[in-house]
N, CA, C and O of each residue as an XYZ file, in Angstrom:
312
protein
N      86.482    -18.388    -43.348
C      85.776    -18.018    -42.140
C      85.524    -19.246    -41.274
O      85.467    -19.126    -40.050
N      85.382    -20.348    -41.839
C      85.132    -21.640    -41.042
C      86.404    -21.979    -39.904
O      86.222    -22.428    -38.773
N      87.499    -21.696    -40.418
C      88.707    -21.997    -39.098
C      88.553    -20.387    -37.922
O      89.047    -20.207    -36.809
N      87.741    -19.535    -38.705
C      87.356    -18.833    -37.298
C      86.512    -19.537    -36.716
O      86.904    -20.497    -36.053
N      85.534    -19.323    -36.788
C      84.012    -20.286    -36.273
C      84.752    -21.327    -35.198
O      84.254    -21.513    -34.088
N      85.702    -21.839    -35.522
C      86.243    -23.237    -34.500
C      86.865    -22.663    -33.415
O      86.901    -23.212    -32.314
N      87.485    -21.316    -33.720
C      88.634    -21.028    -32.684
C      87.559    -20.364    -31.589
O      87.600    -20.822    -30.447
N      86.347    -19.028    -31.965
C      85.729    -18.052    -31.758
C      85.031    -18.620    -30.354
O      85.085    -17.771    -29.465
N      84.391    -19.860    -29.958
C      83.824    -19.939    -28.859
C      85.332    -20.130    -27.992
O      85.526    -18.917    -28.073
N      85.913    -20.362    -27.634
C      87.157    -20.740    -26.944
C      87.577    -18.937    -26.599
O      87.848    -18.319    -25.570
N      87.469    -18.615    -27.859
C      88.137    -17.029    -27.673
C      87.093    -16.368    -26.485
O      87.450    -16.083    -25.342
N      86.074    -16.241    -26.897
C      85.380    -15.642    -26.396
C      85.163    -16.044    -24.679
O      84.978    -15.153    -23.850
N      85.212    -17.361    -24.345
C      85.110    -18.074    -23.154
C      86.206    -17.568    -22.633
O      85.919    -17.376    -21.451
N      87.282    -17.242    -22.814
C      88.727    -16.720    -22.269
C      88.614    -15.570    -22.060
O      89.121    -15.296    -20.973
N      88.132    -14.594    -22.631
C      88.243    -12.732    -22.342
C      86.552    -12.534    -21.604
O      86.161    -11.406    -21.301
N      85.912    -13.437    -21.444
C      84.553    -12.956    -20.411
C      84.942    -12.408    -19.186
O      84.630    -11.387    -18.574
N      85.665    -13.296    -18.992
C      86.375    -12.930    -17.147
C      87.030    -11.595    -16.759
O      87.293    -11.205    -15.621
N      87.309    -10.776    -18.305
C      87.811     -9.670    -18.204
C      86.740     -8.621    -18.572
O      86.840     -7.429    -18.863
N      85.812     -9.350    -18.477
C      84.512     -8.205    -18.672
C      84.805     -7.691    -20.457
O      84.276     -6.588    -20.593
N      85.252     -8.006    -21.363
C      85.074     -7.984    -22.723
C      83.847     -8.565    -23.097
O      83.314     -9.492    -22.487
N      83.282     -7.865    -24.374
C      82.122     -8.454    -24.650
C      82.201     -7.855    -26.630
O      82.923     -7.019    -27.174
N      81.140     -8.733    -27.169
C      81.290     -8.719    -28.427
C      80.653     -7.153    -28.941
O      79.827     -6.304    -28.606
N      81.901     -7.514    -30.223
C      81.436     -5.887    -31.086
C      80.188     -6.394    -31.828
O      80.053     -7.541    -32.255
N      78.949     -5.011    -31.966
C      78.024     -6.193    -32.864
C      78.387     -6.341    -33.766
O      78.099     -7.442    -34.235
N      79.154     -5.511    -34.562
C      79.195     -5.303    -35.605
C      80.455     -6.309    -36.329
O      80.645     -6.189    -37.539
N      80.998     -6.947    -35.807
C      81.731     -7.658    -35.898
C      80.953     -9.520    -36.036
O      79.742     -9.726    -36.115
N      81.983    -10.574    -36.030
C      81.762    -11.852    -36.137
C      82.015    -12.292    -34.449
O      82.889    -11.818    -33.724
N      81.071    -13.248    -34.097
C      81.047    -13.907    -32.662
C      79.952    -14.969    -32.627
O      78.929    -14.961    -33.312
N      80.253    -15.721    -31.890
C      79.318    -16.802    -31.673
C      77.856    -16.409    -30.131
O      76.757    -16.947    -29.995
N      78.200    -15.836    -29.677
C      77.546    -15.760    -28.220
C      75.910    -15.331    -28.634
O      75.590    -14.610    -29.580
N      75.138    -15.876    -27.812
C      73.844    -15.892    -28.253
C      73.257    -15.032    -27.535
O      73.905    -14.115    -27.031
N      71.477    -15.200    -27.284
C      70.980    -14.153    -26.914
C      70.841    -14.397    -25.375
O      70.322    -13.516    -24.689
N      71.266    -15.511    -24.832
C      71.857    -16.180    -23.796
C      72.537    -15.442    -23.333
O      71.874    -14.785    -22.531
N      73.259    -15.213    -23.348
C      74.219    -14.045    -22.889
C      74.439    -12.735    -22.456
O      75.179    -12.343    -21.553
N      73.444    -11.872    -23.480
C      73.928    -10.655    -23.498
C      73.265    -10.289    -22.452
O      73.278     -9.058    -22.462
N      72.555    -10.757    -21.340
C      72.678    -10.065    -20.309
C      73.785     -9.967    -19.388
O      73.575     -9.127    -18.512
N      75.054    -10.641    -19.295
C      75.975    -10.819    -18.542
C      76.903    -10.281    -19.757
O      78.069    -10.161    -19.382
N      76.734     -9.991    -20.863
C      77.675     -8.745    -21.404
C      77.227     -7.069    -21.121
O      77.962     -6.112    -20.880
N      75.692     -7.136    -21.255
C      74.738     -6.134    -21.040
C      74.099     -5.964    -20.003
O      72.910     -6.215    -20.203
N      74.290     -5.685    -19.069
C      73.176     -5.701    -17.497
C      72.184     -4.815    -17.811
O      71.051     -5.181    -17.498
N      72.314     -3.572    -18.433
C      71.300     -2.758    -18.465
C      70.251     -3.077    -19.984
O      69.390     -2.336    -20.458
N      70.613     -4.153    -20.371
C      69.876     -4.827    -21.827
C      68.067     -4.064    -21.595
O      67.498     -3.376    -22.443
N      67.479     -4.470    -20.174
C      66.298     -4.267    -20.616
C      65.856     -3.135    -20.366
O      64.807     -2.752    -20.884
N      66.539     -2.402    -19.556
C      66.535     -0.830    -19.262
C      66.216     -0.131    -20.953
O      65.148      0.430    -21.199
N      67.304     -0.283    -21.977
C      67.637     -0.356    -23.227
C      66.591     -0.603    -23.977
O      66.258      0.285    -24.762
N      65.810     -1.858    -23.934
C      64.856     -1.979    -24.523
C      63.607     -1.614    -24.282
O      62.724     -1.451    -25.124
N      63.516     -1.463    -22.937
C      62.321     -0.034    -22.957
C      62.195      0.891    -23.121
O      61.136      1.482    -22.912
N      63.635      1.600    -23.742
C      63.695      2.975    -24.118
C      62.944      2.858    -25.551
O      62.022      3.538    -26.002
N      63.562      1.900    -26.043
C      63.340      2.000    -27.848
C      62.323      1.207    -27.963
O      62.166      0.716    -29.081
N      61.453      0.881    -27.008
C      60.082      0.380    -27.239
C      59.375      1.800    -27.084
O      58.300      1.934    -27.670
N      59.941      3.007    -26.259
C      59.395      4.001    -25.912
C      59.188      5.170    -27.572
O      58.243      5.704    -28.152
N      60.628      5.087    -27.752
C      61.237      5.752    -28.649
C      60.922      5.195    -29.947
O      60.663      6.066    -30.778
N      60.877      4.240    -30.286
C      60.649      3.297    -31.306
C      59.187      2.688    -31.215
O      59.226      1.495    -30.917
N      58.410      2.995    -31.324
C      57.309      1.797    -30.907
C      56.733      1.176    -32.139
O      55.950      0.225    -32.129
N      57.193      1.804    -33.226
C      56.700      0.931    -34.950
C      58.131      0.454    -35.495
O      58.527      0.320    -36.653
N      58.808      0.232    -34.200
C      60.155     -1.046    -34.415
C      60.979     -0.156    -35.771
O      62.002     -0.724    -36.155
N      60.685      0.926    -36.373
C      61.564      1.312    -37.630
C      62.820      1.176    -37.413
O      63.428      0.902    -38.448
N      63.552      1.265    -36.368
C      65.384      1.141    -36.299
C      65.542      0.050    -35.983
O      66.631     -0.039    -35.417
N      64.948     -1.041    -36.043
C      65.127     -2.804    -35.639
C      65.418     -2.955    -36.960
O      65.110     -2.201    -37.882
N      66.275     -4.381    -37.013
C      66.815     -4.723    -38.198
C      66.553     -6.832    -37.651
O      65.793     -7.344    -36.828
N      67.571     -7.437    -38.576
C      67.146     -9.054    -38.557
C      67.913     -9.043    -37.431
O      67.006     -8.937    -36.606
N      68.816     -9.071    -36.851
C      70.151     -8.698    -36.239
C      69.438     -8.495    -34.581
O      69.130     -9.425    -33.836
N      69.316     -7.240    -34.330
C      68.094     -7.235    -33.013
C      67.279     -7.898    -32.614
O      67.163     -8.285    -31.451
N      66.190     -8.266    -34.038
C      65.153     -9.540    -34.311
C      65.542    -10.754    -33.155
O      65.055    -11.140    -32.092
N      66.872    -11.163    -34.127
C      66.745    -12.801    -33.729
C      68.028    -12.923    -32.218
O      68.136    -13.962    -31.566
N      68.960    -11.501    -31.893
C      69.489    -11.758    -30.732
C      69.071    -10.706    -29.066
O      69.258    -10.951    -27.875
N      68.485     -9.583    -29.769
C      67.723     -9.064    -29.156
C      66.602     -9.002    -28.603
O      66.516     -9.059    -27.376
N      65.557     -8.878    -29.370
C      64.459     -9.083    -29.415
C      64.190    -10.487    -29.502
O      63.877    -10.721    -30.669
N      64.168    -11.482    -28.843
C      63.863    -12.690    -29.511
C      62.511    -13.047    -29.332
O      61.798    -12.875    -28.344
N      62.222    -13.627    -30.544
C      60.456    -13.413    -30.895
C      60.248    -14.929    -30.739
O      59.079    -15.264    -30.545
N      61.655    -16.422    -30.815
C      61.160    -17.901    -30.740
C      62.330    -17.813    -30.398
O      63.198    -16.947    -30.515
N      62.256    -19.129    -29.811
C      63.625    -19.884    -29.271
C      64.281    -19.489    -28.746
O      63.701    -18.438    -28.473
N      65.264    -19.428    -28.239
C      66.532    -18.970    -27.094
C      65.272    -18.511    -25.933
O      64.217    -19.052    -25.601
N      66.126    -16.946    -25.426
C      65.075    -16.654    -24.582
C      64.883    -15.769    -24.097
O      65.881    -15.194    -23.665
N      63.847    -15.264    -23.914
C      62.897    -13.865    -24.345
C      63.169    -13.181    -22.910
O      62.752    -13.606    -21.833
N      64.057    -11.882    -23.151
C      63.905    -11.023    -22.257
C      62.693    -10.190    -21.733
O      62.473     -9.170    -22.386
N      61.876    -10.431    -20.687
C      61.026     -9.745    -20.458
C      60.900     -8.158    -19.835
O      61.703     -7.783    -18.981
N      60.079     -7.478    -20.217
C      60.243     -5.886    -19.682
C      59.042     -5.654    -19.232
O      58.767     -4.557    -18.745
C-alpha cells in the first residue's frame, strides 16, 4: 500500500479538474480541506443528519475526523 500512498496525491490533483471526487469507501489522501470543493452541498448534508441524527448514532471514526471535524483541519460551520 505504501507505493500507492506516493502515487495517490498526484492522482488525485489530475482528475479534480474533471470534477471527480473520492469514493469514501475506498483509499485517498484528500482531507477535510477539501470536501467542500468535492461536496458543495456538504453543509446542507450536515444539517440534515444533525436533524435526523441528533444522538450522532450513524456517525462512525471516519465522519468524526473528515467530516465532522471536532480538532484540527477545519471545522465546517452550520
Amino acid at each position: 500500500m505504501t507505493a500507492i500512498m506516493e502515487v495517490l496525491p498526484q492522482i488525485e490533483k489530475a482528475i479534480l479538474p474533471f470534477g471527480a471526487r473520492p469514493h469514501w469507501g475506498k483509499v485517498y489522501v484528500s482531507g477535510p480541506e477539501t470536501y467542500l470543493k468535492y461536496y458543495p452541498k456538504l453543509n446542507d448534508w450536515k444539517k440534515l443528519t444533525e436533524k435526523f441524527d441528533p444522538t450522532h448514532k450513524f456517525r462512525n471514526e471516519f465522519l468524526e475526523k473528515n467530516v465532522y471535524v471536532n480538532s484540527g483541519g477545519i471545522h465546517l460551520p452550520w
